[in-house]
N, C-alpha and C positions, 0 to 999 in steps of 0.2 A: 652669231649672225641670226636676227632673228626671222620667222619664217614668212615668206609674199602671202600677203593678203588673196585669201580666195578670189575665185570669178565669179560673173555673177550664176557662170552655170553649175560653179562648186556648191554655190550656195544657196540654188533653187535644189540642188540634190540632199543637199543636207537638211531641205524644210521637210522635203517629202519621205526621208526618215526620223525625222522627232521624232522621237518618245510623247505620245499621248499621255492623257492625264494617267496616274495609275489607278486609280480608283476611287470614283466621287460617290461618297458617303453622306449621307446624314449629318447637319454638324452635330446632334449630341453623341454621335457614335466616334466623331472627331476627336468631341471634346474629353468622352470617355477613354479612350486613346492614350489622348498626351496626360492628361491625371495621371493616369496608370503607371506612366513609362515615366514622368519626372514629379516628384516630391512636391506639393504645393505647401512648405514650412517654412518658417522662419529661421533665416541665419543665426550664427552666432554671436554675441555680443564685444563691442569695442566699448573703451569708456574716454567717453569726451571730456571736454571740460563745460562747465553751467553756458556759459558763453557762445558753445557750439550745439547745444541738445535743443537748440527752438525747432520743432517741427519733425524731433526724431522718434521713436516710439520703446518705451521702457524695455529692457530683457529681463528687468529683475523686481520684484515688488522691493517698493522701497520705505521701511520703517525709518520713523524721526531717533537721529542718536541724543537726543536731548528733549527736555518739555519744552514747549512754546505757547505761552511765554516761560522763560527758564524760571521764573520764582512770580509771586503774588506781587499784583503792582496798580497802582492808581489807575483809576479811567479818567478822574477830571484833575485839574489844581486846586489843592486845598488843604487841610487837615488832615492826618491821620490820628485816630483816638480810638475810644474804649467808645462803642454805642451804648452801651448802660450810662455811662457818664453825663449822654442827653437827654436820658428822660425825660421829658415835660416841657422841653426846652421850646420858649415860643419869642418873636420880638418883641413882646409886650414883658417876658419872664424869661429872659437869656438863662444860661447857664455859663462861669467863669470858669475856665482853664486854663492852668499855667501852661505855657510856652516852654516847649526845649530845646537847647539851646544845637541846635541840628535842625540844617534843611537839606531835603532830599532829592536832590534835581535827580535827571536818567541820569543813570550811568557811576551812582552813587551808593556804597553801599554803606545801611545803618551799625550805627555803634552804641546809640541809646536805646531802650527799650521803654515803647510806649505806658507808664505805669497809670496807675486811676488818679484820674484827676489832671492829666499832662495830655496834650497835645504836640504835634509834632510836622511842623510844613513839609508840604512833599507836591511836587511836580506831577503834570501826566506821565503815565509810564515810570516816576518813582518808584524803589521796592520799600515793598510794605515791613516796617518792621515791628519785632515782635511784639508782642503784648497787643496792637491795636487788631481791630476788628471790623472795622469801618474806616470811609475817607468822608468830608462833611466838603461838599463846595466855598471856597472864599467868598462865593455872594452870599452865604447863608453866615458870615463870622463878621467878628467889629474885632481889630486889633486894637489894644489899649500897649501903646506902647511904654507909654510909665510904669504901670505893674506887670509888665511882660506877661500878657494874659491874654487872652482870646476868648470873645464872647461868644456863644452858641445860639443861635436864635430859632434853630427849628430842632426839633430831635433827629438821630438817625438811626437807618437798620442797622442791624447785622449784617457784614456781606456789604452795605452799600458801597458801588463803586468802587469795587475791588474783583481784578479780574485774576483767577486762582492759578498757580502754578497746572501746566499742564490744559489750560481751559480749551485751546484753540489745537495743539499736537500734543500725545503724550509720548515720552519717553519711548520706545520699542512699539508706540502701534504703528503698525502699516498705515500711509498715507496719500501712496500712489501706489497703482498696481501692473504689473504686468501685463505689456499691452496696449498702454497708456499713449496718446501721444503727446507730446510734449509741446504744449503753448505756453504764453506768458505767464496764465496763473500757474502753471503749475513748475515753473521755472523758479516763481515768487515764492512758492513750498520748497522746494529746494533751497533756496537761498536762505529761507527762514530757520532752516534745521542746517545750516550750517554744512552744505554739500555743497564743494567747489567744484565735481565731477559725478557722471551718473553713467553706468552701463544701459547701452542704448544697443538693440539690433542694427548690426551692421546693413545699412544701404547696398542692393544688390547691385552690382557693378553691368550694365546693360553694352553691351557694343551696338551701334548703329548705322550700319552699312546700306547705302542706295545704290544700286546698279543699272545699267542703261547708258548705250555711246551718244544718246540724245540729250542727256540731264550736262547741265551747266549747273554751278555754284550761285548762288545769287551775288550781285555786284559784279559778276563774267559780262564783257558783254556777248548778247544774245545774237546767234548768226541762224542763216537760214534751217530748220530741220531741228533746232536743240529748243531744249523747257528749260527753264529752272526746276532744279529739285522741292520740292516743297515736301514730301515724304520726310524727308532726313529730319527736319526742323521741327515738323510737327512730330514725329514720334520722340524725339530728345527731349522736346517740352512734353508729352505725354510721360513720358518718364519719370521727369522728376513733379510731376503733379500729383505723381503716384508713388511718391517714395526712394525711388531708386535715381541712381547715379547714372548720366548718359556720357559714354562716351564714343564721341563722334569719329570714326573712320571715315567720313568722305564718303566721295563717289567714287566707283569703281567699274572699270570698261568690260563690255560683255566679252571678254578675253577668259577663258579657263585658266592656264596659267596665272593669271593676272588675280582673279576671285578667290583661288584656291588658297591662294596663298595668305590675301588678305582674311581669307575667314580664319583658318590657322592663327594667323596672328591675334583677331579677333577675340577667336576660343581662347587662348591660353591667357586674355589681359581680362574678361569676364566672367560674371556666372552666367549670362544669357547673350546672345545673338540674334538681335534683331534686323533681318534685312526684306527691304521692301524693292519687287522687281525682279523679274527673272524667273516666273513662275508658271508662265503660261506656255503654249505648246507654238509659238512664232519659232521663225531661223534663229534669234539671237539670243534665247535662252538656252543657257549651260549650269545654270544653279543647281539645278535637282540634280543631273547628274554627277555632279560634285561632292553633294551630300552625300552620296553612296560610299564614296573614299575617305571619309575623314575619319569614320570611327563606327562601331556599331553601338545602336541594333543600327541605324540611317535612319531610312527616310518612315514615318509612321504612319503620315494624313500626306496626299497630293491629289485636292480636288475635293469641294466640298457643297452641297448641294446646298448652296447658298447664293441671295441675290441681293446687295453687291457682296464677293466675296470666293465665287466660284474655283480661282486660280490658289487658293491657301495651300499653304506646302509649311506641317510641321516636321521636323527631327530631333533626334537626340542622338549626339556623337559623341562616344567616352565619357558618356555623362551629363554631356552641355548642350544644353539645349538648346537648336536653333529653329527659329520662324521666318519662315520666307513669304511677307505680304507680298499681295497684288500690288501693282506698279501705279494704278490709276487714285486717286487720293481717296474718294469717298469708299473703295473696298477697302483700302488698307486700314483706313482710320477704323470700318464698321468692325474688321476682324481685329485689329489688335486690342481695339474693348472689347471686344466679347471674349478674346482666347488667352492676348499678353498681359492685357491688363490686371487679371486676377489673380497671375502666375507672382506679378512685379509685386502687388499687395502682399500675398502671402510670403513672399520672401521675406519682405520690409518689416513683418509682424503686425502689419496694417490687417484690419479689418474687409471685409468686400466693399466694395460701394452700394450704396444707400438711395439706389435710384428712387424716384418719389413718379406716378402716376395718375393720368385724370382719366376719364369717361369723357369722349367725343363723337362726334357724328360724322358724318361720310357725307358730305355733299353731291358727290358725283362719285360714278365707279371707277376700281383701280384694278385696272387689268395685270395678271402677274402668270408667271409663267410655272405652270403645275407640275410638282415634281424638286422643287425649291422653296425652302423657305424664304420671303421676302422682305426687307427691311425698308421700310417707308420713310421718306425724313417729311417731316408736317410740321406747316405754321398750324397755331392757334388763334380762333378769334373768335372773340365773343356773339352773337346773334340774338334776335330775340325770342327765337326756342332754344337757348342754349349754347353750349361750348363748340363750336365746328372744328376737324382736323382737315387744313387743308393739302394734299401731298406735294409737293415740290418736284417739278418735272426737270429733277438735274439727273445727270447720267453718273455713272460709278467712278467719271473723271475728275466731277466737278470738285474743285478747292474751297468753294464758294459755299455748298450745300452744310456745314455744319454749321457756319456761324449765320446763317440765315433761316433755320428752325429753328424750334421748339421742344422738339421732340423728334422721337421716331414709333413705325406701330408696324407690328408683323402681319405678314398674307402669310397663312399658313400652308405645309408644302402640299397640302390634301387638295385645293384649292386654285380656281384659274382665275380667281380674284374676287374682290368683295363689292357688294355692291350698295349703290347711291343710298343714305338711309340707315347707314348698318350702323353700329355703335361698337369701338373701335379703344381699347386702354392704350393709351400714350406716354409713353416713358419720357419724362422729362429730362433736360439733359444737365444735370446738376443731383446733389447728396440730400438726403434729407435728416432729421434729426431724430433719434427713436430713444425713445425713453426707458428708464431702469427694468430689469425683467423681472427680480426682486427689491421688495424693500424692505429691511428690517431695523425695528424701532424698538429700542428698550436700554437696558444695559450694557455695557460694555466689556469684552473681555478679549484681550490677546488671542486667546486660544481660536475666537471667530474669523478674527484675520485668515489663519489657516485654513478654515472650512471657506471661507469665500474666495479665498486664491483658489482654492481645485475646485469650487464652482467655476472661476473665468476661465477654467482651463477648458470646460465644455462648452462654452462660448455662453453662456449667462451673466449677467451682469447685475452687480445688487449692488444696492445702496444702502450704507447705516447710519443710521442717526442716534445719538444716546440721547434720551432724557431719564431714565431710570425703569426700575422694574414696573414700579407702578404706571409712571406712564408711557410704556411702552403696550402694557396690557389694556389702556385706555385707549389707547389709540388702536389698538386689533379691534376691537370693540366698537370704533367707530369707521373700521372699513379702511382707514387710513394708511394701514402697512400690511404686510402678508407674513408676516413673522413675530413676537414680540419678544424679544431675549430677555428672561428674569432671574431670580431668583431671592424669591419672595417665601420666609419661612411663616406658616403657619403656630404659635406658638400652643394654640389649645391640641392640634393632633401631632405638633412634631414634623411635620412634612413638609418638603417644600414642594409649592409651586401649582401643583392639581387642585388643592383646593381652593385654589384663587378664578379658576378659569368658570366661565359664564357659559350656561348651555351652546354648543353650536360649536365650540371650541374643543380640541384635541391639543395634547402635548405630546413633542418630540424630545426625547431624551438627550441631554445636551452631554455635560460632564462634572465631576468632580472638582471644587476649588476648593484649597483649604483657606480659609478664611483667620487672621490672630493679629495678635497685639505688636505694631511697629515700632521702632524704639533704635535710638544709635548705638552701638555698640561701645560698652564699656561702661552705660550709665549704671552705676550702683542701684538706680531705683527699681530699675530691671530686670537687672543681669540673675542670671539663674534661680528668679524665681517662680512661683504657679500664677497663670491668670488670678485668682483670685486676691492673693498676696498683694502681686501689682499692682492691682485695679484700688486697690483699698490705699494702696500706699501712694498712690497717685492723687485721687482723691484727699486724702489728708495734708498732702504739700501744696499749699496756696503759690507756689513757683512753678512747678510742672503744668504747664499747657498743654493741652490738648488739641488734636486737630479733629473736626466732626466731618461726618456724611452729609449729603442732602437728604429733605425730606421726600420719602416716595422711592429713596434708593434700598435696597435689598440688604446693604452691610448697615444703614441707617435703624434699622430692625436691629442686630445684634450689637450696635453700640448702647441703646437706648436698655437692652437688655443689660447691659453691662452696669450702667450710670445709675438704674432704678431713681431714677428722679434726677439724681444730682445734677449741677449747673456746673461745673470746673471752668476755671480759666480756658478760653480758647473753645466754647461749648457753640456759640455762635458764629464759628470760621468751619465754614461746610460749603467745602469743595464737590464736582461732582464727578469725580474720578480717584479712584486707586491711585493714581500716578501723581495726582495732587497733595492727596495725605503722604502720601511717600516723601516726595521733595519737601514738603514743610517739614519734616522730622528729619528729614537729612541734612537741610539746610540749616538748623536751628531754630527757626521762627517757632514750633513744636516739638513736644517732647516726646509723643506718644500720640496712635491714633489707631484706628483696625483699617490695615490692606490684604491682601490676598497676597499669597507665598511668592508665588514668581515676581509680582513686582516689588516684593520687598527683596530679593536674591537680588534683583536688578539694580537697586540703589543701595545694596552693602549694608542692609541694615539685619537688626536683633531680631529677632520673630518668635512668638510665646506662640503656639498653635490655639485654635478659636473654636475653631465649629468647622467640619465637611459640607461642606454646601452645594448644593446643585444649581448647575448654570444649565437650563433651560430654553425649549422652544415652543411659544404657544401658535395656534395657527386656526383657520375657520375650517369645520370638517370640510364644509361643501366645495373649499377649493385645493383640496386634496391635490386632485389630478392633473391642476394646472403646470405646464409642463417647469416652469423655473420653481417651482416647489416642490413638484416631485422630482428635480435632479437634485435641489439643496435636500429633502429628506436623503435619496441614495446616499450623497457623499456623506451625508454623516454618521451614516451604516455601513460605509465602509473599513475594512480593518487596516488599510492604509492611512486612514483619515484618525482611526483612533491609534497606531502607533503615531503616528506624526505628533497627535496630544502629548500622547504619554512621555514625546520627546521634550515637550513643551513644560514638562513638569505637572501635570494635567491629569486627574483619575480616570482614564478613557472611559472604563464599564459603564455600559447604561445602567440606570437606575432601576433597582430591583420594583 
């Protein structure tokens, strides 16, 4: 049986015992608080399928388990041949090629190999097959179908319109990182390397509870004395705007029994507890003291010397942390951006938000009450002295007052308000976009991957670009990047890398590659014998193709060392990555080429050792101290960061 509703003289007694606020603080002394007492981290990771990761955020960096493209393939329709074959070739003085008797649409793999003097039709996206070196466009050819020939009418490169195994993803490089949040392009990288599924940070699971015998549902209808809740809706949508998962509990009657129970049930379906209502010092608040039963430590913050936002009541019960907003909509909304929202982010592996800010003027004064921080909601409007913030005279009830500003701008709590004329930063209400904190340009190496995942773990964020050693040093040089990754050998002193760099510049000690001759395993022309052997005996078999470097690349230096002039078959197929020459020696298209050891471990192949080479970092001295270059120097002084190499296959030691 349950128990008669008080009188009203039970219930004028019970107003004139509430429990007062417990103690109104400061909000950073608040906010400092609840930091302390709950973990702002990231869950742990679930793995979706591609189809469900739009707009989740990475738990894991994620290396491509394949090159992309998977092999050397056309960029237009046309020919594939031997570019020596066109020298000279103009429409006035064609050049004739025989036709073979193979055409190469997608998704077709070659069985002729291009020889001199043969051409070979192939599709966009065709793979390239061996012997050729080039692709010629069909509007640059005359087919002669009588002598099965093809006529050449302009010359072509080397390289022309052929895009290199590996150009776009390579095999083992990281291509998203940790952290990440997941949109369509990067849904399209995943799809493209062949991931049906990606471990994502679990979505923090939010309960949403509104309390008040006044609040109706929306679609209820409305009787004398009740609201509709709008609290509930608006923080569920705040939730998942922010990552996390809302799940709605309803409204709930300011009944003890009736709260207690539901936040229990609440706690034990979530990682957090958001309820708004119940937090100020009226007759029909029973929250707070509720919290005190549910688990320790309880209640942490009740009352916060804020304006809208006074009534805020944080906890932590057995670990779950509960938020009890103000009841009135514009405090609830002000506190749960400033306290819940960061909590939700951090959970999510989300990022803080990115509010973006203007400079405005103060038309009139804005009286505020000293002793409280005050939060102002302001339109914006243009004037002809400039930006004006005008304040919004809604009250901490209003539903109204966010979607009719612009922003918001603080009274400070020193302060009994600001006056007509003052100039006033206006947080806008929206993210904005912040650009890389590093960027480095030069060469490529696996082992960087590494060092730039424990940069994003410090919250930095770099950007790489390869175009090679050479220009990546050209581009430091022109201000362009903050880093340039090389390794670029000196052949007159033997040294790599220092004596390339231009006054103003300093090098950071990168690591150890061993640099050697790639080859498939079991070819006789390789197998167990010295670089020098090989190289000669390579050279001497007019069958044995080669795969080349680009020029300006770092290993492009020790091939050239190797070849002392020679031109070998396959001299003009120069990829601009390791990962390239690898798969064309794996695949067949080549026979031999110089990669670096790990990524030839990586594709099963023969490896004659080469040269030790140093994989470097050049940088400008004067920006040293800049704060995302002097955390990328730490990490890569740290002895975590050189075991991690050394796991990697990697000579850690810095260079003597």
């Amino acid at each position: 049986m349950s128990a008669p509703e008080p009188t009203f003289v039970e219930r004028l007694a019970q107003a004139s015992r509430q429990e007062q606020f417990l103690s109104v603080i400061s909000r950073e002394e608040a906010i400092a608080r609840f930091r302390a007492a709950v973990p702002h981290v990231a869950l742990g990771p679930e793995t979706v399928t591609l189809a469900d990761s739009l707009g989740r955020v990475l738990a894991r960096d994620v290396a491509s388990p394949i090159d992309v493209p998977p092999f050397d393939r056309a960029l237009v329709d046309g020919f594939a041949l031997r570019a020596a074959d066109t020298a000279g070739a103009t429409e006035a003085n064609p050049r004739a090629l025989s036709l073979n008797r193979e055409i190469l649409a997608c998704g077709v793999a070659p069985n002729l190999t291009v020889g001199p003097g043969t051409v070979t039709p192939i599709a966009t996206g065709g793979m390239i097959p061996r012997g050729a070196d080039a692709v010629i466009m069909v509007e640059q050819t005359e087919f002669d179908e009588a002598a099965m020939s093809v006529a050449i009418t302009q010359a072509a490169r080397p390289g022309q319109f052929i895009g290199n195994a590996g150009a776009d993803m390579a095999s083992g490089e990281t291509v998203l990182r940790k952290g990440v949040t997941i949109t369509a392009r990067e849904i399209g990288m995943l799809a493209a390397c062949g991931l049906g599924a990606v471990a994502v940070v679990r979505r923090p699971r939010v309960a949403v509870l509104s309390t008040g015998d006044e609040l109706l549902a929306p679609g209820q209808a409305l009787h004398p004395g009740a609201i509709y809740d709008s609290n509930g809706p608006i923080v569920a949508a705040a939730v998942a705007e922010n990552g996390g998962e809302a799940l709605p509990f309803g409204i709930v009657r300011d009944d003890a029994t009736a709260l207690e129970a539901a936040l229990r049930e609440a706690m034990a379906a979530s990682d957090l507890v958001v309820l708004s209502g119940g937090t100020s010092k009226g007759a029909g608040d029973v929250s707070h003291r509720i919290l005190e039963r549910l688990g320790a430590p309880g209640i942490l913050v009740h009352g916060v010397a804020l304006k809208p936002g006074k009534p805020l009541c944080l906890a932590v019960a057995d670990g779950k942390p509960i938020v009890v907003l103000p009841g009135f909509p514009t405090s609830a909304m002000f506190t749960f951006h400033d306290v819940v929202v960061p909590l939700i982010r951090a959970l999510a592996g989300l990022p803080p938000r990115e509010e973006t800010s203007v400079r405005a003027t103060l038309p009139q004064r804005v009286a505020s009450e000293q002793g409280r921080t005050e939060f102002v909601m302001a339109s914006l409007a243009q004037t002809e002295d400039g930006l004006v913030a005008l304040p919004l005279a809604k009250g901490s009830g209003s539903v109204t007052a966010f979607s009719q500003a612009d922003g918001f701008f603080a009274v400070p709590a020193a302060r009994s308000g600001l006056e007509a004329g003052e100039t006033v930063s206006v947080t806008r209400l929206g993210a904005g976009v912040r650009p890389p904190d590093l960027t480095i340009i030069g060469s490529h190496c696996v082992g960087l991957d590494r060092v730039v995942g424990r940069l994003a773990e410090r919250g930095y964020r770099a950007r790489t670009l390869w175009v090679g050693s050479a220009g990546g040093l050209a581009a430091l040089g022109r201000g362009e990047c903050d880093l340039a990754a090389m390794h670029l050998l000196d052949p007159e002193t033997g040294r790599y890398n220092q004596p390339f760099l231009s006054p103003g510049m300093e090098l950071a000690s990168g690591w150890g590659r061993l640099q050697g001759l790639v080859f498939r395993p079991g070819d006789p022309r390789f197998d167990g014998k010295g670089i020098a052997d090989t190289v000669a005996a390579a050279l001497a078999d007019s069958e044995a193709v080669m795969v080349n470097r680009n020029t300006g690349s770092g290993t492009r230096a020790l091939v050239d060392g190797l070849l002392k002039g020679a031109r070998p078959p396959g001299f003009f197929n120069q990829p601009r990555s390791h990962n390239a020459v690898a798969a064309a020696v794996a695949q067949g298209r080549a026979d031999w080429g110089v990669a670096i050891g790990t990524v030839a471990r990586a594709y099963g192949l023969g490896f004659l050792p080469l040269a030790d080479e140093r994989y470097d970092f050049a940088f400008r001295s004067d920006q040293r101290d800049r704060p995302a270059l002097a955390a990328f120097l730490e990490v890569l002084r740290e002895p975590e960061t050189r075991r991690d190499l050394a796991e990697a296959g990697f000579n850690s030691g810095e260079a003597a």
